[in-house]
Every structure is written in C-alpha cells, then in structure tokens.
N, C-alpha and C positions, 0 to 999 in steps of 0.2 A: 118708097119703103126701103128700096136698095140701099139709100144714099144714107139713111135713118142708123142701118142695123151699120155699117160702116163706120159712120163716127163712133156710134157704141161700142164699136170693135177696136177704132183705135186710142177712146178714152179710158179701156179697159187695160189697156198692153200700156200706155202710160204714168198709172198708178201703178204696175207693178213694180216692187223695190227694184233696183240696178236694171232696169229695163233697158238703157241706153249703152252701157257698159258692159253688161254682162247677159247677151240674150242666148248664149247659147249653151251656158252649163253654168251652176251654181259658182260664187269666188268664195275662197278660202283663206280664213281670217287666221293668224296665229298671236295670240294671247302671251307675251314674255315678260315674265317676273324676274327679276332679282331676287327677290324676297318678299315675305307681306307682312307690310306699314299699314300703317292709319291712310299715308298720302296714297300709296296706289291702291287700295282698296274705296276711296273715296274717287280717284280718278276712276277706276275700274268699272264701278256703280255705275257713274254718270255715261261712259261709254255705254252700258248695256243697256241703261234705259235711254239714251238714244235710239240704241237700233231698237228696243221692243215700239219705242215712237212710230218710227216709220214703217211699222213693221216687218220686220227683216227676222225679228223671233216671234216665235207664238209664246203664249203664258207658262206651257210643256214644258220648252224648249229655255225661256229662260230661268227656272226654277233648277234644270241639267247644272247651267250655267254660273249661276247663285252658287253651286256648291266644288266650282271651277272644273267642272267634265267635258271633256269635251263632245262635239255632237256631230252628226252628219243631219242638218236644220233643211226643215222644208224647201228653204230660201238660201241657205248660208250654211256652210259646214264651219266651224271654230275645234279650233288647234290650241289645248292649254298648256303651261310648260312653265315652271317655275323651278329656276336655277338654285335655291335653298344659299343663295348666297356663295357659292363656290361656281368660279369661274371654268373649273371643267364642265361641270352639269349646263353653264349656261351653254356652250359649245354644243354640247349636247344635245337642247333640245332646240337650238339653232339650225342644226345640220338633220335633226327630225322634221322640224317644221319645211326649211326645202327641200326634202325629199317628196315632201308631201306636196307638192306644187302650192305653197302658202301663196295667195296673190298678194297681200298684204302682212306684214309684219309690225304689230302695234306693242310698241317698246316701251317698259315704263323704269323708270331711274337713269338717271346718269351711266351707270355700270352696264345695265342692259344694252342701251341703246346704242355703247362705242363697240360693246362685243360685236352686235349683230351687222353693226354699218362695215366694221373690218371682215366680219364675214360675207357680203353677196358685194362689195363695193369697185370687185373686179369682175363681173358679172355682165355680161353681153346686154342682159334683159334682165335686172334685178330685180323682186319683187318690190314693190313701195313700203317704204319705211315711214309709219308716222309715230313717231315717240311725243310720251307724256311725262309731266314730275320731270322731266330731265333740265336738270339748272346750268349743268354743263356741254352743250354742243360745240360751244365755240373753242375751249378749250380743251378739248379732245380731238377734234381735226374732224366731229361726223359733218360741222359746217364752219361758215368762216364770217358769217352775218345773214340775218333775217331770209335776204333775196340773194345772198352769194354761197351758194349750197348746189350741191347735186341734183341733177333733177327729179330723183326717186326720193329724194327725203323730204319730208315736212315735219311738223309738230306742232308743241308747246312748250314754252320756257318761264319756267316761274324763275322771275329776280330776286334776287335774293341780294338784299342792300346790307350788308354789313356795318353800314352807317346806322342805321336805325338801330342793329341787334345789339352792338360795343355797347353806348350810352345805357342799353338796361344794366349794368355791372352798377353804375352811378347812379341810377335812380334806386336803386337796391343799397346801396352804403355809398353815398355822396363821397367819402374818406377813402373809399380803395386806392392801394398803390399797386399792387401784384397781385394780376389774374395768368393762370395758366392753360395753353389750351392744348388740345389732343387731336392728332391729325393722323395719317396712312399717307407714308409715302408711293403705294400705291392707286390712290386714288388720287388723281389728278386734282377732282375739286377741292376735295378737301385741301389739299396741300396748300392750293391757291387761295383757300379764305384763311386757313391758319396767318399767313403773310399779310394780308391784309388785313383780318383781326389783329396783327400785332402794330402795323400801321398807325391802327385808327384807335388803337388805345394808347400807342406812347404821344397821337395830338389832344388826346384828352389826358394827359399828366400819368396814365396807366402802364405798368411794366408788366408784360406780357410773355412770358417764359414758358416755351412750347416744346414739346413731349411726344417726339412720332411711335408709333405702333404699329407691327407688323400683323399680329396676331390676338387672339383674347387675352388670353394670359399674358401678354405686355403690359396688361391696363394695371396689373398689382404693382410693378414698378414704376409707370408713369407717374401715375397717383401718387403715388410715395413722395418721390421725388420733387412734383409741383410741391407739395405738401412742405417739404426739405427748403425750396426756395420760398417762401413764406407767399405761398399762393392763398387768396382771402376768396376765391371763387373759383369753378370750372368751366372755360366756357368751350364750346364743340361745334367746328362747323360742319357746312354740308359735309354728310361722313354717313354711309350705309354699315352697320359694320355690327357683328351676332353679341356685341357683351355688355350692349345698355343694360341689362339684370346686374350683372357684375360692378358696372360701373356705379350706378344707384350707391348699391349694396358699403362701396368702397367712401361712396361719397358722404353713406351715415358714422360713416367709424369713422371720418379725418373731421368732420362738421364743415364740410363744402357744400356752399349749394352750386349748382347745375344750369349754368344757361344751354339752353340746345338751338341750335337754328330754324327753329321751327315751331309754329306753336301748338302742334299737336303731340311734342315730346313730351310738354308740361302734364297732360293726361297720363301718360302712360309711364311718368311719375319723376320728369325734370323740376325744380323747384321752377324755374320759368324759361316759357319757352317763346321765340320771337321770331318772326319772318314772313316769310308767303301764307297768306292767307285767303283761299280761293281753287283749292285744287279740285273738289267738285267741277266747279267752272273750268277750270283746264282740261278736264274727262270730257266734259259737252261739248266744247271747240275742237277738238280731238275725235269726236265721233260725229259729228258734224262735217270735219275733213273727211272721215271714212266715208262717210253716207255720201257727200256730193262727188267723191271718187266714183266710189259704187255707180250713182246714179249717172255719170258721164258731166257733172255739172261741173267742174273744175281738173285744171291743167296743175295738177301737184309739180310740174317743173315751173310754173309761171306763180304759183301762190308764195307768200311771203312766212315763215316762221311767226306764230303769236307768240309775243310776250307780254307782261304781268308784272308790274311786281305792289299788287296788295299788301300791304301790313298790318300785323296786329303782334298781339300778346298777348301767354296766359302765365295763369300761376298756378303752382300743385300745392294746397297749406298743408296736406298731410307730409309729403316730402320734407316740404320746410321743418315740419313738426320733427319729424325724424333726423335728419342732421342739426336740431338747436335751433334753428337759421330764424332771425326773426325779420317777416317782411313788411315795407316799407309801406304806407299807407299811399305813397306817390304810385307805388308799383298794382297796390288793388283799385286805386281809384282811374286807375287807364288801360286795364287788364281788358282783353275782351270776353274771357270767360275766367273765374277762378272754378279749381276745382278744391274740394272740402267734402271728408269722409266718403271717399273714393266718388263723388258723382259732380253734376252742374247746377245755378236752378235757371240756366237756360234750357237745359234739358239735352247737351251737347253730351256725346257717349263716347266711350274708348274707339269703338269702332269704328265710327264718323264722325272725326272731333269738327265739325263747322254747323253753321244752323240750320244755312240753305243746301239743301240735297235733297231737293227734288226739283222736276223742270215744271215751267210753268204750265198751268192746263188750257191747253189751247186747239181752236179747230189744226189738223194736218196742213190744209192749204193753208192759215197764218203762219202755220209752224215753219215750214219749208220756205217762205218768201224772208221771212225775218230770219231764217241760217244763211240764202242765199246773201240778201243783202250785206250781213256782217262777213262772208267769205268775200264778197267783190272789195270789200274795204284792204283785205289783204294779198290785192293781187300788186303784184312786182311790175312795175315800169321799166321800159330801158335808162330814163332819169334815175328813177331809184338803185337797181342796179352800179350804175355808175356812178354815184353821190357813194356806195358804200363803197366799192371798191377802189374808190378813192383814197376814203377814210382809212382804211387798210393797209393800203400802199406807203400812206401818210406815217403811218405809225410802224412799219417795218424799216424806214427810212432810218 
C-alpha cells in the first residue's frame, strides 16, 4: 500500500507544469512588444495556447491574458509591456520587467528582441531570451548563426527570401522598369533588404531607386520623390515602422501599388503582400521552447535557433481599387488569399491573417512526446557548432 500511494505521489509532482525547473516558487514570464502587428499577435496567440495546453494557465487566467494584463497565475506570473514603437518605452518596460526578477524574457520583432539582448547581455545570470517574428538576429549581433549564439538566447527566425518577394513587381506588370523602395536607416533589417531588394531587381532588368526615412512624416517626401524618378510600384522591406495608414493613404493619390514584405500587409490594405508565411507556427515552436525550459526538458545553451522560411502571397483588390492599379490574373491565380470588400472567402481575418491558428487536439502525453521529439531535432552538436563557425570565419576572411 506504501509503495502504491508513492508512485501516486510521485506521478502526481510529475505532471505538474515546470515541476523539474521550477519547484520551488512560481517562473516569471515577461511578454515584450514593439508594437501590435497581425505577426505578433498571431505569434502571441500561439504562445498562449501553448501554455493554456499544458496547463500552465487556467481558462481565468487566460481571458486576463487575451486582453494583454498582466497576472500573478496559479502556476506562472506574466509580465506584459509593449514599447508602442518608441525605443525609450521599450527600455522601459525592459528595465520593469528585470526588476521584476523576469526568468524569462519572450521578445517579439527584430527591434524588441536586439533592445532587450543589449540589455541583460552583460549580466552574470541573464534571464533566457526566447524571441519570436524576429527576422533579424544575425544581423544585429543578439546571434551569429543557429548553434553560434549565447547561451541564454534562443528563438525563431522567419526567412524572409527577397528572391521570391522582387519577382511579384513582374508578375504584377511583366513591363516594369522603376520600383522604389522605403527603408530606416535605423533599422538594421530593413536597411539590409532595401540592398538586397535593389540587387535582385537590377538581375531581373528592374531599377530600384531607394528612399530612407527617419520619421512619419518623411514618407510625404519619400513618396514624392520615388514618384519624381518614375517609380511604377512601391515595394517595403522588413520595416516595423507607425505610418502604414499614411503610406496607403500617399500610395492612392500617386496610383502606386504597394508590395510589403509580408503577406499579412496585403490585409491591412497593401495591394500585395509576400513573404513568411507561418508565424502562428513560429508562436508554438516559441512556446514549446518556453514549456520544455519551464519543464527542465532542454539546455537552451545546447538547442539550435529554428528557422522557416514558408512562402506565400496575397492581394488587397479594394487597395488596388483605390490607387487605379489593375491586377494581373498571374498574381490572383497564385495568391494564397485575396482579400475583396474588406474580408476573405477563406475566411482569413485582419486579426489572424493565416488559416491555421489553432494546435492540433490531441491527448497531453501525445502532445508532449511530439514537442519533445521536434526540440531533439534542434539540439546543436559540437560538429554543428563547428561546421558554422567555420562558415563564419569563412566569410569574415
């Protein structure tokens, strides 16, 4: 009977969330935005309904959540903090959230997640960094490839192929000569696709005449000016930046359409939008790393960065409508959603522009064995290691 109530006792202490990691006082999660997008609010989700999975939230606790509150949770206190786009605010709730003994710091954008890595990266005991949405790690220095990173960081990296997004300007008017594109010399990414975007348009015949911006109101005279060098399109890379409304707005009065790097721009009213496709799925890999943190199942110094780079595209015909713009039957017949009199009839929404965003319904022990198994697939070798930091070396040479 002894030996009975025993196992019962210790099958009971094993199903608890972070049982092995965390048994002696609840871990404390901090939630950091940039700003709210379609992508991290689609990453966001997917993180939350992980932990409601394994239960880590009660139903209460995620509904606090759903409306971004923060909670002191049965299991789990959460830390929310959105920068509104201004790089003091981010600091801000950066230097809130470690005061708060944050054990984890879950970063979503490019812009978030180099603020916060320069914040604790001198740190005896940093808390874990696992950023999502962020396209840029490598180029901002928070890493220097998948397995050649810090040992408190991991994440997700959506690729963003620039190869694929240029060609929609052509499959949109097969005849373009002059696209112009719009970057921030203060964002690093951007900077580095605008270059690239102009690359990979002048090996497709394309003259690509670029427009940096400081500010919103820079976009009156960028615009202008493409407009001036006889720009036939606008196209925008990775770029987080507060004057998509403005720009829209700028793009019906010159009759430009709008590529965005992304295809959930096209929703929220780029004529066509192209890129990573799957940021849902980046939120569940992402909360999946939290949870097998949490749970003691993985060495976030030994796991490898996941990357991605799904594609697709969409089209906005109401946009089109609105600047003249007539589009190409090549471009609806490979769209992966049009949108038409502001909605889908995939039934895809402003708010979660993808299809799939929800996790599969499955018992908890299939659930857990199928995260683990895909977490073992990204654990870092000393081969691997040293295959990249080769590659590195190689190219600094």
């Amino acid at each position: 009977m002894m030996k009975a109530l025993l196992l019962l006792t210790l099958l009971s202490l094993t199903s608890l969330p972070f049982a092995s990691a965390q048994s002696d006082e609840k871990p404390t999660i901090a939630f950091l935005k940039w700003g709210d997008s379609p992508n991290v609010a689609l990453a966001e989700k997917a993180i939350l309904d992980m932990l409601a999975a394994y239960g880590f939230i009660n139903d209460d606790e995620r509904a606090l959540l759903d409306q971004e509150r923060s909670i002191e949770g049965e299991n789990l206190n959460v830390l929310y903090g959105d920068a509104l786009f201004d790089r003091l605010e981010a600091n801000v709730i950066i230097d809130e959230a470690i005061d708060k003994n944050a054990d984890v710091l879950i970063t979503f954008t490019t812009q978030m997640t180099q603020i916060a890595y320069y914040a604790i990266r001198e740190f005896i005991d940093p808390p874990k960094l696992i950023f999502t949405v962020t396209s840029g790690p490598y180029i901002t220095g928070v890493a220097d490839a998948p397995c050649v990173k810090p040992d408190f960081v991991i994440g997700t990296r959506p690729v963003t192929n620039y190869e694929d997004i240029v060609p929609l300007l052509l499959l949109h008017d097969p005849d373009m000569e002059v696209a112009g594109a719009i970057y921030s010399p203060a964002q690093r990414a951007s900077e580095v696709g605008a270059a690239r975007i102009t690359e990979i348009g002048e090996s497709l015949g394309i003259t690509v005449e670029s427009e940096s911006i400081m500010a919103t109101q820079d976009l009156y005279q960028a615009v202008d000016k493409l407009a001036n060098k006889g720009a036939e399109a606008i196209i925008i890379p990775i770029f987080t930046f507060q004057g998509f409304s403005l720009l829209l707005s700028l793009s019906y009065d010159y009759g430009l359409p709008v590529v965005f790097s992304a295809p959930q721009n096209a929703y929220r009213g780029g004529t066509i939008g192209g890129g990573f496709f799957g940021l849902y799925k980046q939120g569940v890999i992402a909360g999946n790393m939290l949870i097998a943190y949490l749970n003691g199942d993985i060495d976030i110094a030994k796991t490898s960065i996941y990357e991605s780079d799904d594609f697709a595209f969409a089209v906005n015909m109401d946009a089109a409508d609105l600047q003249d713009v007539e589009i190409s039957q090549a471009l609806l017949d490979g769209a992966a959603y049009v949108v038409e009199d502001g909605q889908t009839a995939q039934g895809i929404t402003l708010q979660y522009p993808e299809a799939e965003i929800t996790l599969p319904d499955m018992p908890l022990d299939e659930r857990r064995a199928a995260d683990l198994e895909f977490l073992a697939g990204l654990e870092c070798t000393p081969e691997m290691i040293a295959e990249q930091q080769a590659a590195l070396d190689a190219t600094s040479e």
